[in-house]
Each structure stands twice: as structure tokens, then as C-alpha cells.
C-alpha positions as CSV (number, residue, x, y, z in Angstrom):
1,X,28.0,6.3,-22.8
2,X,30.9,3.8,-22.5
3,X,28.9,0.9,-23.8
4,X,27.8,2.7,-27.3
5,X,31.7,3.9,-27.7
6,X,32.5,0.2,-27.4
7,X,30.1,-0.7,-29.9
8,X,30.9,1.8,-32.3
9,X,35.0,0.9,-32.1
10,X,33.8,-2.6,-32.9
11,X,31.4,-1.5,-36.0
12,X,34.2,0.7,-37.1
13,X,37.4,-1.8,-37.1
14,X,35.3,-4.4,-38.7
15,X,33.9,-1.8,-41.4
16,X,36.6,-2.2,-43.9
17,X,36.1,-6.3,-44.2
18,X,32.0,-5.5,-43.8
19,X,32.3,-3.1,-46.7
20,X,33.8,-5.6,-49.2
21,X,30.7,-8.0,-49.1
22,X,27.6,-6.3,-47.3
23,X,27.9,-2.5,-48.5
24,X,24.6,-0.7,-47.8
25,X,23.6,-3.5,-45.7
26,X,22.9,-4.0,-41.8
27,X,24.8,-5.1,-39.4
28,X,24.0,-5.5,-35.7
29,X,26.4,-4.9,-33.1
30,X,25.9,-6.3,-29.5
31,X,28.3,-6.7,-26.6
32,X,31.8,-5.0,-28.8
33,X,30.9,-7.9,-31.3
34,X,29.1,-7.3,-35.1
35,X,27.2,-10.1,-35.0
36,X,27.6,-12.7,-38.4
37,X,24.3,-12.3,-39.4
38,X,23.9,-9.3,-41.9
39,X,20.8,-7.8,-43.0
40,X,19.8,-6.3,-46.3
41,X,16.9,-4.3,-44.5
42,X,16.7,-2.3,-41.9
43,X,13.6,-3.7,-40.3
44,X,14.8,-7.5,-40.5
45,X,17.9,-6.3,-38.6
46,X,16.0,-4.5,-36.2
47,X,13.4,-7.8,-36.0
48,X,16.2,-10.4,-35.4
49,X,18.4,-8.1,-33.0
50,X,15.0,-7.7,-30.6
51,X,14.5,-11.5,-31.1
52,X,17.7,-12.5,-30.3
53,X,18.9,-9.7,-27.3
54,X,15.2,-8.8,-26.2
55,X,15.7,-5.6,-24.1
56,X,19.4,-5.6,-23.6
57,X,21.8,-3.1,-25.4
58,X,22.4,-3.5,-29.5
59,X,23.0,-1.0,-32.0
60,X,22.1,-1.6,-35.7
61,X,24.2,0.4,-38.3
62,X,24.1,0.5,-42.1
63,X,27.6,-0.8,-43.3
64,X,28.7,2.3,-46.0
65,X,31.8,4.5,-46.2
66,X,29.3,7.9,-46.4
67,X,29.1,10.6,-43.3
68,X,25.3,9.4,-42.6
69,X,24.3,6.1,-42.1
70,X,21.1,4.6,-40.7
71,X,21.7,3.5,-37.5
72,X,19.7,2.3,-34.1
73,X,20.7,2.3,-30.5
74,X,18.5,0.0,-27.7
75,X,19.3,0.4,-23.9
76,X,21.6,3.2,-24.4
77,X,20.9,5.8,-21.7
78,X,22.8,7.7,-19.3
């Protein structure tokens, strides 16, 4: 469960400068690193991050400020 923690530090520090441009938006978060590309659907972000990672660990999150946000874990498991 370390790996997704680390992710989710890194979504969460860059969230303030992510919500200024790309609220509601995708980001994908691989290796403690939001990656630069941004997505402005779900799918494309979930397309691109299988394309570019294959079957190694990424998490997809919707940038926003509210409680629930669509999000997407891959290789995750304890």
C-alpha cells in the first residue's frame, strides 16, 4: 500500500497548481510524479496511461477540490 500513499502525496502537493489550469480534468500519476500530460476525459487518460506504462503501477485522478473524485488505480495490490 506504500506505492498508492506515494502517489496520492504526489497528486495532492501538486493539486493546488493543477487546480488553477485543469479543474475537472485528469491527471495521471505514475512513479510519485503527475505526469505533464492532462486529460479532459477520463477514458483518454486511462488510454494514454496503459499506452505509455503498459502493466506497471499508475493512478488516474480527476483534478477538483470536492470529497469525491473519479479516480483509477493499476497494479495496486497487497
Amino acid at each position: 500500500m506504500l506505492e498508492f500513499q506515494t502517489e496520492v502525496q504526489a497528486f495532492e502537493a501538486a493539486l493546488p497548481r493543477l487546480l488553477e489550469r485543469y479543474d475537472g480534468q485528469y491527471a495521471v500519476i505514475h512513479a510519485g510524479k503527475v505526469q505533464s500530460q492532462i486529460f479532459p476525459i477520463y477514458e483518454k487518460a486511462l488510454d494514454w496511461a496503459y499506452e505509455t506504462f503498459g502493466l506497471e503501477q499508475f493512478f488516474v485522478k480527476q483534478i477538483g477540490d470536492q470529497a469525491h473524485s473519479t479516480h483509477f488505480m493499476r497494479g495496486f495490490a497487497e
